[in-house]
C-alpha positions as CSV (number, residue, x, y, z in Angstrom):
1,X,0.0,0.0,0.0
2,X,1.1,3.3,0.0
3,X,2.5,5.6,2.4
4,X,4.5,8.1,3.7
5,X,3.0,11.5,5.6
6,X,5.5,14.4,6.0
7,X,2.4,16.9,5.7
8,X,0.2,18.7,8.2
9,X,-1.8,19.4,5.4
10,X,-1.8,17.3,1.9
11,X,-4.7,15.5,1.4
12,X,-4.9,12.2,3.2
13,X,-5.4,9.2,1.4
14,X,-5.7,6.4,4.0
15,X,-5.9,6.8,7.3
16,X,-5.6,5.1,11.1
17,X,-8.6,4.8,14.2
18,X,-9.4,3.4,16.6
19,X,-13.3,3.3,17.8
20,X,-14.4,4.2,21.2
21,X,-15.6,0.3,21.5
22,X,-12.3,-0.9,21.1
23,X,-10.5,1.6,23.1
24,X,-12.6,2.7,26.1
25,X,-14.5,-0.6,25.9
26,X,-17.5,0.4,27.9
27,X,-18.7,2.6,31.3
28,X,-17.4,0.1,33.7
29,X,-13.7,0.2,31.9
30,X,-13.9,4.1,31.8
31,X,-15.3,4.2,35.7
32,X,-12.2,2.4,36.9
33,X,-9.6,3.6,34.7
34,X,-10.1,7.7,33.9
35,X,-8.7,8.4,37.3
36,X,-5.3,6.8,36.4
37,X,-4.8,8.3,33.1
38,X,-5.8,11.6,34.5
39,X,-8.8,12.3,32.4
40,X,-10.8,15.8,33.6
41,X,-13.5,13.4,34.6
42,X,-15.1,10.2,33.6
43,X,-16.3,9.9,29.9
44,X,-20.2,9.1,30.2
45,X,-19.4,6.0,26.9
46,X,-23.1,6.1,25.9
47,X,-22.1,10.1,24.7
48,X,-18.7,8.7,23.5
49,X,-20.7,6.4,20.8
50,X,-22.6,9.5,19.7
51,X,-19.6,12.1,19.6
52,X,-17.4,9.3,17.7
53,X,-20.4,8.8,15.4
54,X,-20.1,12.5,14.0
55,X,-16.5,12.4,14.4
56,X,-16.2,9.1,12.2
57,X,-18.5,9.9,9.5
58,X,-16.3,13.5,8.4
59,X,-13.8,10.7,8.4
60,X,-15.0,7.9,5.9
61,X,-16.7,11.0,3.9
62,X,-13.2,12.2,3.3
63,X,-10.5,9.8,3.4
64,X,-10.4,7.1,0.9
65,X,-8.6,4.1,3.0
66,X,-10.1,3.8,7.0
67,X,-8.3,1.4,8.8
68,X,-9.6,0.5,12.3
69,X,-6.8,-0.3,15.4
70,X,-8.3,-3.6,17.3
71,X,-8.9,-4.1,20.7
72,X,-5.5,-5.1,22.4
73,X,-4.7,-5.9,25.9
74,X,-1.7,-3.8,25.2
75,X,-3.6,-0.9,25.5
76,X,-5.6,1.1,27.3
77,X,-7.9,4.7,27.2
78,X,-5.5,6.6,25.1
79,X,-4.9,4.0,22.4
80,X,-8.5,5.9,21.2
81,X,-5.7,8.5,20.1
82,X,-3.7,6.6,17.2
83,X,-1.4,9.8,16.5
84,X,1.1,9.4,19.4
85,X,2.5,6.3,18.9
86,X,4.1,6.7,15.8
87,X,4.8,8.8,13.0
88,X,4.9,7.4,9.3
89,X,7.9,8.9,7.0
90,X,8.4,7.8,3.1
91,X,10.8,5.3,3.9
92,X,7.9,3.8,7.0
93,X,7.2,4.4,10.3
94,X,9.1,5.1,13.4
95,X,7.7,3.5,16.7
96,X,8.3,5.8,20.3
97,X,8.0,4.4,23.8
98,X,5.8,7.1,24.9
99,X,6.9,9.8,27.7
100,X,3.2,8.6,29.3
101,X,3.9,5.1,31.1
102,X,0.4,4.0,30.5
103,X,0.9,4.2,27.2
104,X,4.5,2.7,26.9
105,X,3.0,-0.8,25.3
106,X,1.1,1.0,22.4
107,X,3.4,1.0,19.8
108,X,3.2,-3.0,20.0
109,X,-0.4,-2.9,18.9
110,X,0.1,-0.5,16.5
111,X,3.3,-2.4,14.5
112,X,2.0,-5.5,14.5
113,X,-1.4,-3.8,13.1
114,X,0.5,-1.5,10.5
115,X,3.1,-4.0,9.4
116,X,0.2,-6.6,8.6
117,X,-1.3,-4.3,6.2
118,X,2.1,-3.7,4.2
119,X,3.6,-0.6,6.0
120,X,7.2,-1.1,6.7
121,X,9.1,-0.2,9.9
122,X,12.2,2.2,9.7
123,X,13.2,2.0,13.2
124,X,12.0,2.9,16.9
125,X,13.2,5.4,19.2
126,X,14.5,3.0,22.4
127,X,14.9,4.3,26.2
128,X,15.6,6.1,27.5
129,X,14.7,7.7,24.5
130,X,11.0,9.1,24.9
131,X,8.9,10.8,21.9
132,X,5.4,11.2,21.1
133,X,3.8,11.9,17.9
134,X,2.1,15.1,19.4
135,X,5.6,16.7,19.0
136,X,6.7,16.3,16.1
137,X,5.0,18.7,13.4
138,X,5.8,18.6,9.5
139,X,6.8,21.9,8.3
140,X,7.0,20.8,5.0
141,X,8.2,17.2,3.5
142,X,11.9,17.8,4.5
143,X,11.8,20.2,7.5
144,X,10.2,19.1,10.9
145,X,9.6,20.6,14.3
146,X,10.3,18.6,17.7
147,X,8.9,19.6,20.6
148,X,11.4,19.0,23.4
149,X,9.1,19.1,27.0
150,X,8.0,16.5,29.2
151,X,6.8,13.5,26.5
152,X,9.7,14.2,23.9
153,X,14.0,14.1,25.8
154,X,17.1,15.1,24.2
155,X,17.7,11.2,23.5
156,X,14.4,10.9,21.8
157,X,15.4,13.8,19.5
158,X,18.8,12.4,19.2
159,X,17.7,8.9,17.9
160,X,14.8,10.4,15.3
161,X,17.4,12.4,13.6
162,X,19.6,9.5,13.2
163,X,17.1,7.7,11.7
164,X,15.5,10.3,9.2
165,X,18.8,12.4,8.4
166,X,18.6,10.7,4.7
167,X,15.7,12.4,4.1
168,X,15.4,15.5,6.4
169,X,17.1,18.6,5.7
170,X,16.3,20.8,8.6
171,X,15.1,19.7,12.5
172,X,13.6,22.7,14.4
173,X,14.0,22.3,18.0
174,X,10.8,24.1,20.3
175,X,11.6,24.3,24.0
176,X,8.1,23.6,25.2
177,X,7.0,25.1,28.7
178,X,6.3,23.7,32.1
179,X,2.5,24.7,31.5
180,X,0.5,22.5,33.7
181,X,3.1,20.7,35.3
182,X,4.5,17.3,34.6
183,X,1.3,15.2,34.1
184,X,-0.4,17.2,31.6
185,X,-0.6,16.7,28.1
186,X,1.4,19.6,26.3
187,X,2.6,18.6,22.8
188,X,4.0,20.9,20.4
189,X,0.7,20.3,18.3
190,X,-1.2,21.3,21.0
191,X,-0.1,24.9,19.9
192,X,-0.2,25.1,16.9
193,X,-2.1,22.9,13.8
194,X,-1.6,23.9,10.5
195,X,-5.1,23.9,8.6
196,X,-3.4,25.3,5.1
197,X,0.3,25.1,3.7
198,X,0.3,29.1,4.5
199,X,-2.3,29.1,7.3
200,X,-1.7,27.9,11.4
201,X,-3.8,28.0,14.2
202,X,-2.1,28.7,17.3
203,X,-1.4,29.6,20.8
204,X,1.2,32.3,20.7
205,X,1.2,32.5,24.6
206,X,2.9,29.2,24.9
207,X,5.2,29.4,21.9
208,X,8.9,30.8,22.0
209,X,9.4,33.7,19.8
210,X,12.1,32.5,17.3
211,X,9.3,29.7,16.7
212,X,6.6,32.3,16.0
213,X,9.2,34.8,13.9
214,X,10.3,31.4,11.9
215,X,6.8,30.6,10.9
216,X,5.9,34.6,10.2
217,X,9.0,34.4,8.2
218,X,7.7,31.6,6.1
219,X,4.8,33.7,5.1
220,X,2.6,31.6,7.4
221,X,-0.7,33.4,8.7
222,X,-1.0,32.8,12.5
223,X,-4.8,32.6,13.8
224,X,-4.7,33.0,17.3
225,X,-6.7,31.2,19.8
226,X,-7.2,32.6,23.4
227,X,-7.0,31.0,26.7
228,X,-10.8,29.7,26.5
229,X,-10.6,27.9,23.1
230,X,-6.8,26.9,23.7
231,X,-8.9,25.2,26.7
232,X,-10.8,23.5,24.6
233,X,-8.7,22.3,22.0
234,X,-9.1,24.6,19.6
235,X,-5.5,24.5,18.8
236,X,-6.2,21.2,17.9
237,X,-7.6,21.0,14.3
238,X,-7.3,17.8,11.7
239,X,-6.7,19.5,7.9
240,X,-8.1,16.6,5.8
241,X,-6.5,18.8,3.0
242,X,-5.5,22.1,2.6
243,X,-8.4,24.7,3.3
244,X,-10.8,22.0,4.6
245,X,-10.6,20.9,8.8
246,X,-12.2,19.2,12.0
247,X,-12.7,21.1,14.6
248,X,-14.1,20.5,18.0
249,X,-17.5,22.0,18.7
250,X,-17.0,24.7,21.3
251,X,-14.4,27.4,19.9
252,X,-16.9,29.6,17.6
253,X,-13.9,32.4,17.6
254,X,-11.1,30.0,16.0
255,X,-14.2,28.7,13.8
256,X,-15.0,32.5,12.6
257,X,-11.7,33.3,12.1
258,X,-10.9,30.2,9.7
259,X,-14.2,30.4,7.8
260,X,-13.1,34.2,7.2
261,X,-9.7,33.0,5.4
262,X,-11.8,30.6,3.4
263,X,-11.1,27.5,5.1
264,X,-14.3,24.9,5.5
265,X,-14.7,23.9,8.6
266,X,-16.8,20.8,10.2
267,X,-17.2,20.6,13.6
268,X,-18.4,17.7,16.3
269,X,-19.6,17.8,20.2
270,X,-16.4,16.2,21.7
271,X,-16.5,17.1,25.5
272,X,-16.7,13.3,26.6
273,X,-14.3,11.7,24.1
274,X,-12.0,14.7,23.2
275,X,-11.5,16.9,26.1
276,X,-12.0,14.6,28.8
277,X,-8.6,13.1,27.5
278,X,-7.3,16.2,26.1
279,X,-7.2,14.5,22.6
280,X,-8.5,16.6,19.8
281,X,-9.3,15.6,16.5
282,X,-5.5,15.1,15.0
283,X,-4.9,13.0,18.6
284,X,-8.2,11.2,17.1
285,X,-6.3,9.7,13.8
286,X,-3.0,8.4,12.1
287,X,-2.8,9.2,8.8
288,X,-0.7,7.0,7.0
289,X,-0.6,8.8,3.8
290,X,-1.0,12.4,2.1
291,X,-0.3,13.4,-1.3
């Protein structure tokens, strides 16, 4: 099959998910286990199934190739968010033992999955070595930014250059801040999403300024979010091509702002599935290829 996705923004062609059913499982799974991976209270699943619905069908509408991530006892809540795990490169994907202990069997599931329907592995980042795929954010098919905070170390870094330097040009490294504290899920991606190869959503409050005066020198257009919708994900868009994006349902001022600059936006109720487990909709997929 095909694959390769160094793009925020290129169309995507075939895509990974996981549904609720398989991930949260049901209420009696979610009522013993949110406390542990630190969810802002327990998802009420019947909602899930609804949310995931809406969330699913902008999906299948859009993307040619849906592939569905089993159950696995090698997983747990989060595995609902295929994007961290991984990310897929041209040459195949790279595999992280995630800064999130919970989550540090995940990749498992995910390899054997991928590697059964033809995608090939390039390597994995080993520990102590910790990335997720929330920091690491294609500026274009040869330059990529990694953010270095709590879920992505210095070793992490070191060992993903190593194993892209063949086909990566430039690495931009983004000190990420202490923000919540230790425990919270702060990405690099959770700042900024691209939703247009000229045009980025973000939170400038969180971002270091040679970051902000790097992407403003790329001609990029910066759409701010404020503390509110950055709150609610609404840093957190998925482009399913340039000019056309998910968004949650709850940020009407990132939603105005995009639909003035032309982009089409589709939205879905995710309070129980998406901010309960601070995982918007790019945490939501995997997409294994744009073109």
């Amino acid at each position: 099959m095909d694959y390769g996705c160094q793009s925020m923004v290129k169309k995507i062609e075939s895509i990974l998910i996981k549904r609720p059913q398989q991930a949260f499982i049901s209420q009696e799974n979610l009522d013993k286990t949110w406390e542990e991976f630190k969810y802002f209270g327990c998802p009420d699943y019947e909602t899930v199934l609804k949310e995931y619905e809406v969330f699913e069908k902008y999906i299948t509408d859009n993307v040619e190739n849906v592939y569905y991530l089993p159950q696995d006892d090698r997983t747990g809540l989060d595995s609902i968010y295929t994007h961290d795990p991984l990310k897929i490169t041209k040459k195949g994907a790279i595999y992280f033992p995630m800064g999130k202990v919970l989550r540090g069997r995940e990749w498992e599931a995910t390899k054997e999955f991928l590697e059964g329907i033809g995608i090939p592995t390039l390597g994995r980042i080993e520990p102590p070595g910790k990335m997720e795929g929330g920091d690491v954010l294609w500026i274009d098919e040869k330059t990529v930014a990694i953010g270095r905070g709590y879920r992505t170390n210095d070793e992490g870094i070191r060992q993903f250059k190593e194993l892209t330097k063949d086909f990566i040009d430039e690495y931009i490294i983004v000190p990420m801040p202490h923000g919540e504290g230790e425990d919270a899920c702060l990405h690099l991606m959770s700042i900024i999403s691209f939703v247009d190869t000229d045009k980025a959503v973000v939170y400038s409050k969180f971002m270091p300024v040679f970051f902000r005066e790097y992407l403003i020198d790329r001609g990029i257009t910066l759409i701010e979010a404020d503390d509110d919708e950055y709150d609610y994900l609404g840093t957190n868009l998925l482009a399913l091509e340039p000019g056309k994006v998910i968004l949650i349902k709850g940020c009407p001022k990132v939603e105005a702002k995009l639909k003035e600059l032309g982009v089409e936006v589709m939205t879905y109720e995710g309070k129980e599935m998406s901010y309960r487990g601070t995982g918007g909709p790019t945490c939501l997929t995997c997409p294994l290829c744009r073109k």
